[in-house]
C-alpha positions as CSV (number, residue, x, y, z in Angstrom):
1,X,0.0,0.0,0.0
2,X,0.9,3.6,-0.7
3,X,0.1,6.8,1.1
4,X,1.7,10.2,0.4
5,X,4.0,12.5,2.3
6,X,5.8,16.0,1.7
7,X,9.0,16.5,0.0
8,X,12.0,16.3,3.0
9,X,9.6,14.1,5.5
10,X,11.7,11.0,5.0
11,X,13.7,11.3,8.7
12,X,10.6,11.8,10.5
13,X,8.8,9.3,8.9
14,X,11.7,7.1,9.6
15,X,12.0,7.8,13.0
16,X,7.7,6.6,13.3
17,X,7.7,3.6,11.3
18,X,10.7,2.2,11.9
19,X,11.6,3.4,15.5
20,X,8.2,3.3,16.8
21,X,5.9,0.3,14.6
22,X,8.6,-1.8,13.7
23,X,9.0,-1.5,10.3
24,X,12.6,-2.4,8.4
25,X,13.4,0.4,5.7
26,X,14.2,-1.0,2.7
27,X,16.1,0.2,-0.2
28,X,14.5,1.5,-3.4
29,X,16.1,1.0,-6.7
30,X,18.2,3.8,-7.8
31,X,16.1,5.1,-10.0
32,X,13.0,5.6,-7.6
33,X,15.1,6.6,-4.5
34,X,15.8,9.5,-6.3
35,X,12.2,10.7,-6.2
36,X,12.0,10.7,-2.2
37,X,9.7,9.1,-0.2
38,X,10.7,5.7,1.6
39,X,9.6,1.8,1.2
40,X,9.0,0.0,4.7
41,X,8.3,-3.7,5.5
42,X,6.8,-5.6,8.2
43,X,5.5,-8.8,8.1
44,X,3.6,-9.4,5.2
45,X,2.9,-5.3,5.2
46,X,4.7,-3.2,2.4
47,X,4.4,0.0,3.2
48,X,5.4,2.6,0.4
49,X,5.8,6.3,1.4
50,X,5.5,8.7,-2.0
51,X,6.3,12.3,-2.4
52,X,3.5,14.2,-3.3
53,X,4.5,18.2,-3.7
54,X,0.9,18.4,-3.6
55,X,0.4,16.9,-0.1
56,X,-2.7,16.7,2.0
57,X,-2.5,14.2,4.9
58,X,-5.2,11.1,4.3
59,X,-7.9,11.6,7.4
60,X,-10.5,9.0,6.3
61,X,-9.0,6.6,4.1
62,X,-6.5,4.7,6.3
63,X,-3.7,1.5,6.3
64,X,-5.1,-0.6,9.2
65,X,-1.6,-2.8,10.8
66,X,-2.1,-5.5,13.7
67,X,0.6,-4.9,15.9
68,X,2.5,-7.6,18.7
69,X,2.5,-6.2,21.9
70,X,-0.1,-4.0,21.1
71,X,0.1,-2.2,24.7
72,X,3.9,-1.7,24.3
73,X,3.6,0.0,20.9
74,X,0.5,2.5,22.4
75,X,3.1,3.1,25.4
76,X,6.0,3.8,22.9
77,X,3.9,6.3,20.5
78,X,2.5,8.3,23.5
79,X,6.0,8.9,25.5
80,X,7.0,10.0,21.8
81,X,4.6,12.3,21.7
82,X,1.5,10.6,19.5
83,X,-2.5,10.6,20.6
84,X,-3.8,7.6,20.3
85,X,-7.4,7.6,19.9
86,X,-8.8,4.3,20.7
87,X,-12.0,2.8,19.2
88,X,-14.4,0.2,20.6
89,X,-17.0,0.1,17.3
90,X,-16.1,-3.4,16.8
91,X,-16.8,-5.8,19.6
92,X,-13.9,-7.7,20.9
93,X,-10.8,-5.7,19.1
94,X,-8.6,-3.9,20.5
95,X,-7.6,-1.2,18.1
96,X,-6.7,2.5,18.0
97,X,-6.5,5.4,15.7
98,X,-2.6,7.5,15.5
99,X,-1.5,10.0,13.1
100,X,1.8,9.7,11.5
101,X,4.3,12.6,11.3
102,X,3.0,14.3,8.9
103,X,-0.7,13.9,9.8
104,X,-1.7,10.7,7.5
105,X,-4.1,8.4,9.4
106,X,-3.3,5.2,10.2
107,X,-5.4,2.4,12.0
108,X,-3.7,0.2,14.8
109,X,-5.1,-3.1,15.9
110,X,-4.2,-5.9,18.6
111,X,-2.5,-8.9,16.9
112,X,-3.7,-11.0,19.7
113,X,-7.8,-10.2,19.5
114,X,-10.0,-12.4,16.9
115,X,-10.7,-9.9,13.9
């Protein structure tokens, strides 16, 4: 999946995905990696960050992840400074709302609960 972020982001972004949910960076070809943006994996999750010069932050339309050692993760992204905004629509899952860096939406949800 692909969601967009401003030109220069890529450290910040970095610093969330990586230090924060895990993900490993991974390298794009050359001839991609000189457009910006970043390409992050975990798991079976792709995650593929492109520069948009035109960029508004995605507020409905979301990338849901389920995350091991949900709790940890929430604790992590609120001592970094991220709200988490947690959601009990669906019965039985533990899951949360966060915004990345640069204000994309992104959907959290326990690894351990039946979905």
């Amino acid at each position: 999946m692909q969601v967009a972020i401003p030109p220069g982001c890529e450290d910040r972004c970095d610093a969330f995905y990586v230090d924060l949910l895990n993900f490993a960076a991974l390298e794009k070809p050359p001839t991609l990696a000189q457009r910006g943006g970043r390409w992050y994996r975990r798991g079976d999750a792709t995650l593929h960050l492109g520069v948009d010069a035109q960029f508004r932050p995605a507020k409905k339309a979301h990338p849901a992840f389920a995350v091991d050692d949900y709790d940890v993760v929430l604790r992590q992204l609120t001592s970094a400074g991220y709200e988490t905004v947690p959601d009990d629509a669906v019965p039985g899952v533990r899951r949360c709302y966060v915004e990345d860096p640069v204000g994309n939406r992104l959907e959290l949800i326990d690894a351990a609960t039946p979905r």
